[in-house]
C-alpha positions as CSV (number, residue, x, y, z in Angstrom):
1,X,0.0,0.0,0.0
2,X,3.2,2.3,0.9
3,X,4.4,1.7,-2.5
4,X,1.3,2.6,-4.4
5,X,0.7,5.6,-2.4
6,X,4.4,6.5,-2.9
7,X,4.1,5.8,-6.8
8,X,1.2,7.9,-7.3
9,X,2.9,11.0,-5.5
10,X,5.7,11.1,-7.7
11,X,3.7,10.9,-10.7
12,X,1.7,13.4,-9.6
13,X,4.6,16.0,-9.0
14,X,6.1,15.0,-12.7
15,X,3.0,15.7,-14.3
16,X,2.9,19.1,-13.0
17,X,6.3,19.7,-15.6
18,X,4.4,17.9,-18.0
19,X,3.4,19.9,-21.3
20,X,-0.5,18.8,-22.1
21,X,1.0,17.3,-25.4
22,X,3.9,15.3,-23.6
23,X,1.5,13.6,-21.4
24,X,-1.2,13.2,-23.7
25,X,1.2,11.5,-26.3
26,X,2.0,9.1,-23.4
27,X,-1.0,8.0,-22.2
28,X,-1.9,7.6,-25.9
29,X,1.0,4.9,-25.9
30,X,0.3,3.8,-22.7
31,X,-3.2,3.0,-23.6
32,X,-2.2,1.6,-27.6
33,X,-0.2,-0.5,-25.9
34,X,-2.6,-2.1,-23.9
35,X,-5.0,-2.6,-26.3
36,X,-2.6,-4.5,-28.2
37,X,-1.9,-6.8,-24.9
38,X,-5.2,-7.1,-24.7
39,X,-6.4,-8.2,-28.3
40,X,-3.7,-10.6,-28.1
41,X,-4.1,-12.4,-24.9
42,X,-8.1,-12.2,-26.0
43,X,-6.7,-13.9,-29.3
44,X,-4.6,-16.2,-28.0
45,X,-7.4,-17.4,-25.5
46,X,-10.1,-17.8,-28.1
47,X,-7.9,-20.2,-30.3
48,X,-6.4,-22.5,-26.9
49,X,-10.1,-23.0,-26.2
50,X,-11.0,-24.2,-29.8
51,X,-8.3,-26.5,-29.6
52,X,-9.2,-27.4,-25.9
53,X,-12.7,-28.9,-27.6
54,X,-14.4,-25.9,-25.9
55,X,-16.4,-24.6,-28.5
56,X,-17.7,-20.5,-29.0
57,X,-19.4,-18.9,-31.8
58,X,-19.5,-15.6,-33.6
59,X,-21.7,-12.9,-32.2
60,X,-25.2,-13.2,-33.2
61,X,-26.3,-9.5,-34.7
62,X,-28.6,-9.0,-31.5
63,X,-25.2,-8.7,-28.9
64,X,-23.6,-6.3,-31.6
65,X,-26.7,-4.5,-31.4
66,X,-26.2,-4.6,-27.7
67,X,-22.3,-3.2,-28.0
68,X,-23.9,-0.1,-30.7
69,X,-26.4,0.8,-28.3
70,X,-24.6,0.7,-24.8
71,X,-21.1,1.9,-26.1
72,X,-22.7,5.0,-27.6
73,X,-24.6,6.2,-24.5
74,X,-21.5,5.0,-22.5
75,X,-19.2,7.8,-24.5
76,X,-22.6,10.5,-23.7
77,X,-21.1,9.7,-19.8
78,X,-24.0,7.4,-18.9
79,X,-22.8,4.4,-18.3
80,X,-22.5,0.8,-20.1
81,X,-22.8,-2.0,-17.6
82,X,-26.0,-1.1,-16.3
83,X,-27.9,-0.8,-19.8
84,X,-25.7,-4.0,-21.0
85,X,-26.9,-6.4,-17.7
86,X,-30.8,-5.2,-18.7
87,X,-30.1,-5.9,-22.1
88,X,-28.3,-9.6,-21.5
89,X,-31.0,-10.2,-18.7
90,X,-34.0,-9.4,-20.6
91,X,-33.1,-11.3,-23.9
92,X,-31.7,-14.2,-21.7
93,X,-28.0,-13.9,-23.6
94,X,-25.6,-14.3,-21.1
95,X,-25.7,-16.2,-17.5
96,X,-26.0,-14.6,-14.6
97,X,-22.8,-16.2,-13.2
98,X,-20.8,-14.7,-16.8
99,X,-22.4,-11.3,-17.2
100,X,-19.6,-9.6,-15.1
101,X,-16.2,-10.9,-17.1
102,X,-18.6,-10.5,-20.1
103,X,-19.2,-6.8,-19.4
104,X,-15.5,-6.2,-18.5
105,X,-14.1,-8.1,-21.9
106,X,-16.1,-6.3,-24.4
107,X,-16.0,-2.7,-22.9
108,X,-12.7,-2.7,-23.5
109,X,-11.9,-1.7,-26.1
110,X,-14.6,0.5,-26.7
111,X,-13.2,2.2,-23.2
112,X,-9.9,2.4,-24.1
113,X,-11.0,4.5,-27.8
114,X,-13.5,6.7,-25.9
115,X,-9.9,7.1,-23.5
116,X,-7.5,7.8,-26.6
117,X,-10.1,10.1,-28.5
118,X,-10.6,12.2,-25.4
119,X,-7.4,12.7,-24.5
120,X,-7.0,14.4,-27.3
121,X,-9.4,17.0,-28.2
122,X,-10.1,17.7,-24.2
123,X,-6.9,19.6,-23.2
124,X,-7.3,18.9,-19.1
125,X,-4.4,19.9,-17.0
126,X,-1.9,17.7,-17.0
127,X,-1.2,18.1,-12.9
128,X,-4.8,17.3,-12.5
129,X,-6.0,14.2,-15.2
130,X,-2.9,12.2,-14.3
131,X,-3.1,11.8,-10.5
132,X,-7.5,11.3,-10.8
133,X,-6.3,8.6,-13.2
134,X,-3.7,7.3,-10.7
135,X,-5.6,7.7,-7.8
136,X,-8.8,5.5,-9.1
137,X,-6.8,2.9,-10.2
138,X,-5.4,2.5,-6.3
139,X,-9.0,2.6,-5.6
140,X,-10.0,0.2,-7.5
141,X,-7.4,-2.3,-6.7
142,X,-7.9,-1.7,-3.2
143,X,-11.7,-1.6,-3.7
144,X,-12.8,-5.6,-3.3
145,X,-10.9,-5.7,0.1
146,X,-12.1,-2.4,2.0
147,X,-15.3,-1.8,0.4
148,X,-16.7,-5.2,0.4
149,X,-17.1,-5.8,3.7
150,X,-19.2,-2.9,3.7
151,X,-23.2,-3.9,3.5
152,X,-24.4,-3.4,-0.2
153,X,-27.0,-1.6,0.1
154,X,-25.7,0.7,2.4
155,X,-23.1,1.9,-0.8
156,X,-25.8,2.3,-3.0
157,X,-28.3,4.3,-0.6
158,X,-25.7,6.8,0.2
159,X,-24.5,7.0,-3.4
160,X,-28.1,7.5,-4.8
161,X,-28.6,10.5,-2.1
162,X,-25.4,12.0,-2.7
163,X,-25.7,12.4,-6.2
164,X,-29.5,13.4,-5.7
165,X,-28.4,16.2,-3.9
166,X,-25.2,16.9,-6.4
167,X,-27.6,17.0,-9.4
168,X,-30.3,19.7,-7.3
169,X,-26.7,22.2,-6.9
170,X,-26.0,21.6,-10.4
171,X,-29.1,22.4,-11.3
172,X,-30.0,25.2,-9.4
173,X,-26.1,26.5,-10.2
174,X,-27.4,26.6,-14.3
175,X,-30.6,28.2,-14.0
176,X,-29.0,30.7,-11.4
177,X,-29.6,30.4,-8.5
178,X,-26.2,29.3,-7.4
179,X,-22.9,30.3,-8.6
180,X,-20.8,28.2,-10.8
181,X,-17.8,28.5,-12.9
182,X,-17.9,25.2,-14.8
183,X,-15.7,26.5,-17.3
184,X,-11.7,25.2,-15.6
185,X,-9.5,22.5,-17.2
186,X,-7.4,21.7,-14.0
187,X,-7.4,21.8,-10.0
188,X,-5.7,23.6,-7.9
189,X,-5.8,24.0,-4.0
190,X,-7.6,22.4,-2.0
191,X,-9.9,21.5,-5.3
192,X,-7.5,19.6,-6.5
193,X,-7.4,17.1,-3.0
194,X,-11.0,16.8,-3.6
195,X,-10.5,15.7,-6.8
196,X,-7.8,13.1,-6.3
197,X,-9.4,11.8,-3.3
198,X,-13.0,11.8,-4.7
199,X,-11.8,9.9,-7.5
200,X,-10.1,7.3,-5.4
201,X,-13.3,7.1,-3.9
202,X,-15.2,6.4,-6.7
203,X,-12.6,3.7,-8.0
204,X,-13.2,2.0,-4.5
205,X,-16.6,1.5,-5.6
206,X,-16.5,0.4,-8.6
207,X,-16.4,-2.9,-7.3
208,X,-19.8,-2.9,-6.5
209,X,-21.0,-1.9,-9.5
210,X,-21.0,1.7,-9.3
211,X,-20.0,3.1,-12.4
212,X,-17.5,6.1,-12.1
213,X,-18.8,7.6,-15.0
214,X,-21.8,9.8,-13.8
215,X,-20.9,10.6,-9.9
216,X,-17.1,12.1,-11.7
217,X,-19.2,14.1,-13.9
218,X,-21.0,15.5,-11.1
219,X,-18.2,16.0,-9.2
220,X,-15.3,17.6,-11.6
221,X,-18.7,19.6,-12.6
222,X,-19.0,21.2,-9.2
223,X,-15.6,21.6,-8.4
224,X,-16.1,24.1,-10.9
225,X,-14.7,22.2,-14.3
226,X,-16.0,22.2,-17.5
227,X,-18.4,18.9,-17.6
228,X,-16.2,18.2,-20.6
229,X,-13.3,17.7,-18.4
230,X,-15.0,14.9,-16.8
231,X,-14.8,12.5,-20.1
232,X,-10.4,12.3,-20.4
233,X,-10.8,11.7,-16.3
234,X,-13.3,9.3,-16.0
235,X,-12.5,7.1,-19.6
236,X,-8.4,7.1,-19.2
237,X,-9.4,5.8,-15.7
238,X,-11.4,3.0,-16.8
239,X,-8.9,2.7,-19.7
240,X,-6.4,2.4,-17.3
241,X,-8.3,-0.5,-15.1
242,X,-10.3,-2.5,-17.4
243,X,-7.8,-3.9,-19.8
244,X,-5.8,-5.5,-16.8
245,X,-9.6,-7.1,-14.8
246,X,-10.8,-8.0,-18.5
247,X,-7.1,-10.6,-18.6
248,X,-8.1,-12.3,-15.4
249,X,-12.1,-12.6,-16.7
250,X,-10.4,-14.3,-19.9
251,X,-7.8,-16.6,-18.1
252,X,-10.6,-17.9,-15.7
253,X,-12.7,-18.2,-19.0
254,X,-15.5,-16.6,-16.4
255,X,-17.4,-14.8,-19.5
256,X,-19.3,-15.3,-22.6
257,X,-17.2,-15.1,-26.0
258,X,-19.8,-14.4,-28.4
259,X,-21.6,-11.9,-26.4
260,X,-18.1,-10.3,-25.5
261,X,-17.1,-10.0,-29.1
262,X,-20.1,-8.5,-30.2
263,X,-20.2,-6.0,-27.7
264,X,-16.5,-5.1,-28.9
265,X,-17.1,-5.2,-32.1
266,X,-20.5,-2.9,-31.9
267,X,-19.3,-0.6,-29.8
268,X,-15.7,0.8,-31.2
269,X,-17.7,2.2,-34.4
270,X,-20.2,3.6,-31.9
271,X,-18.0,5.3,-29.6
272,X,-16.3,7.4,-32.7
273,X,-19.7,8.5,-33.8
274,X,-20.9,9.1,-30.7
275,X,-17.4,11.2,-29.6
276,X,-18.0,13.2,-32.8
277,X,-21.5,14.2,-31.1
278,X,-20.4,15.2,-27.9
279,X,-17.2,16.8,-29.6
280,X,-20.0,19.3,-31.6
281,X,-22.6,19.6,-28.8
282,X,-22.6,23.1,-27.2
283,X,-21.4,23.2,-23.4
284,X,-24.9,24.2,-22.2
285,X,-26.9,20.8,-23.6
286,X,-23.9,18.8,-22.2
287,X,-24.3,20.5,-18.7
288,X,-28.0,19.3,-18.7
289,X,-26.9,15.4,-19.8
290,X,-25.0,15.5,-16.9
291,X,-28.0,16.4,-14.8
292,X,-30.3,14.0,-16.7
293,X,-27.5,10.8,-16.5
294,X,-27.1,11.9,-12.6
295,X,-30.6,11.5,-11.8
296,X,-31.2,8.4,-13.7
297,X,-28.4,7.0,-12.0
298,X,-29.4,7.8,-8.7
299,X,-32.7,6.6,-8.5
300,X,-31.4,2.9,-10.3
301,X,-28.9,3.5,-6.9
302,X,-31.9,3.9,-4.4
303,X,-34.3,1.7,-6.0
304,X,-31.2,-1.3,-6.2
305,X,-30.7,-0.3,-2.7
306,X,-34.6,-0.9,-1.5
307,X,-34.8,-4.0,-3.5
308,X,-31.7,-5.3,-1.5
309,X,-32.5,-4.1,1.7
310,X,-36.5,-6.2,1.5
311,X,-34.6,-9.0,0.7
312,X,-32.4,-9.0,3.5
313,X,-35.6,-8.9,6.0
C-alpha cells in the first residue's frame, strides 16, 4: 500500500512539468499499448479454447446490437454496464454467473477508444488528469478488500442520495440560483485534494457496480470544471483499469465469448460517432446530460438499494 501511495505521488509532482502534449502522447501509448496486450491475450485465449474442444461462436447481430447501443450512450457519460446487464438479462444472452467478465471483456476496447479520443481533443491539466487517473486505479485495486465488507445496500443508498443532492446544486447553479464557474480544465488547492481523493473514492466503488462515470461528472462539474473535463478523467481511468480485470475474466474463461465479441465489435464504431456528437454539442446541452445521467443513476442507486435491503428482511 506504501508503494502505491508513494508511486502515485511522484507521478503526480512530474505531471505538474508535463506539457499537455507530452503527457497526452503518453498516455496515448500507454493506452495503444494495452489494447494490443489485450487483443492478443483475447486472441490467444479464443484459439487455446478451440483446440481445448471448448467450442464458442461468432456474435449473433442482437449482442452487436447490444455493444452499438450501450457503447454509444457510455461515451454521452452514462454508463455501459447497467444498460448491458438489462439488455443480457431481458433477452436471456448471457448467465447470470458470466455477465460480469462478459461486461469487463467487451468494454474494453470501446473504453480504451473513448480514452484515446478524449485525451485528445479535451486539453485537461496535465497536474490534475494524471493523479484522478492514478488515484482511481489505487481505488479500484484496493476496492474488493475495503469496500466489500461494507453492506451493499448501504453503498448504494448513500451513493443514490449524494448524487441526488449533487444534481439539485448543479441544477440550481445553471438556472442561477447558485454560482458556478464550470468553465476550468485543471485543479488547484484544496480543489485539486477533492478531486484526487474523490476519484479514489469512486474507484473504491466500482467494485460494486458503481459506475465512475456519472458521480465524476457531477463531481469535476461542481468543483467548478468544464463537464467536458470529466470525459479524459473518468474514460483514461477505466482505460487504465479495465484492460488488466478484463485478462483475469479471460484466463478464468469466467465470460461469454460471443456476447463479449459483439459487444466489442459494436461498440468501437459507436463510440467514434458518438465522440463526434459530444465533440459538436454546445457546453450548455452537455451541462444538462450531466443532470439528466445523474438523476437516472441515482434513482437505479436507491431503487437497487430498497430492492436489496427487502430482501435481507
Amino acid at each position: 500500500m506504501k508503494n502505491w501511495i508513494l508511486m502515485v505521488m511522484v507521478l503526480s509532482l512530474s505531471a505538474c512539468s508535463l506539457q499537455s502534449k507530452e503527457l497526452s502522447s503518453g498516455l496515448l501509448f500507454c493506452f495503444a499499448s494495452l489494447a494490443l496486450l489485450f487483443v492478443a491475450i483475447w486472441a490467444k485465449s479464443l484459439y487455446r479454447m478451440r483446440n481445448e474442444g471448448k467450442q464458442w461462436h461468432w456474435p449473433r447481430p442482437v449482442e452487436i446490437v447490444i455493444g452499438a447501443i450501450t457503447d454509444f450512450f457510455d461515451t454521452l457519460g452514462i454508463g455501459s454496464f447497467a444498460p448491458s446487464t438489462a439488455f443480457f438479462r431481458l433477452g436471456k444472452i448471457v448467465p447470470d454467473e458470466l455477465i460480469p467478465g462478459t461486461l469487463n471483456v467487451g468494454h474494453t476496447l470501446g473504453t480504451i477508444t473513448q480514452a484515446l479520443i478524449f485525451i485528445q481533443i479535451v486539453d485537461v491539466a496535465p497536474s490534475t488528469l494524471l493523479p484522478m487517473i492514478l488515484t482511481a486505479g489505487v481505488g479500484a485495486w484496493l476496492g474488493t478488500v475495503v469496500v466489500g465488507s461494507l453492506p451493499r445496500f448501504q453503498i448504494q443508498l448513500g451513493m443514490g442520495g449524494a448524487l441526488l443532492l449533487a444534481a439539485f446544486i448543479m441544477l440550481m447553479s445553471m438556472v442561477g440560483f447558485l454560482p458556478a464557474g464550470m468553465d476550468a480544465l485543471e485543479l488547484t488547492g484544496w480543489k485539486w485534494w477533492v478531486g484526487v481523493i474523490g476519484n479514489f473514492i469512486l474507484g473504491l466503488l466500482m467494485p460494486l457496480g458503481i459506475g465512475l462515470y456519472a458521480p465524476c461528472m457531477i463531481m469535476v462539474s461542481l468543483l467548478g470544471m468544464s463537464p467536458l473535463a470529466a470525459f479524459p478523467i473518468m474514460m483514461g481511468s477505466c482505460a487504465f483499469l479495465m484492460p488488466i480485470s478484463s485478462i483475469g475474466f479471460i484466463r478464468n474463461q469466467k465470460y461469454l465469448p460471443s456476447a463479449a465479441l459483439g459487444v466489442a465489435i459494436g461498440g468501437v464504431p459507436a463510440v467514434l460517432l458518438a465522440a463526434y456528437i459530444v465533440k459538436s454539442l454546445p457546453l450548455d446541452y452537455v451541462r444538462w446530460i450531466v443532470v439528466v445521467v445523474v438523476l437516472i443513476v441515482a434513482l437505479s442507486l436507491l431503487r437497487s438499494a430498497y430492492r436489496e435491503r427487502r430482501t435481507m428482511r
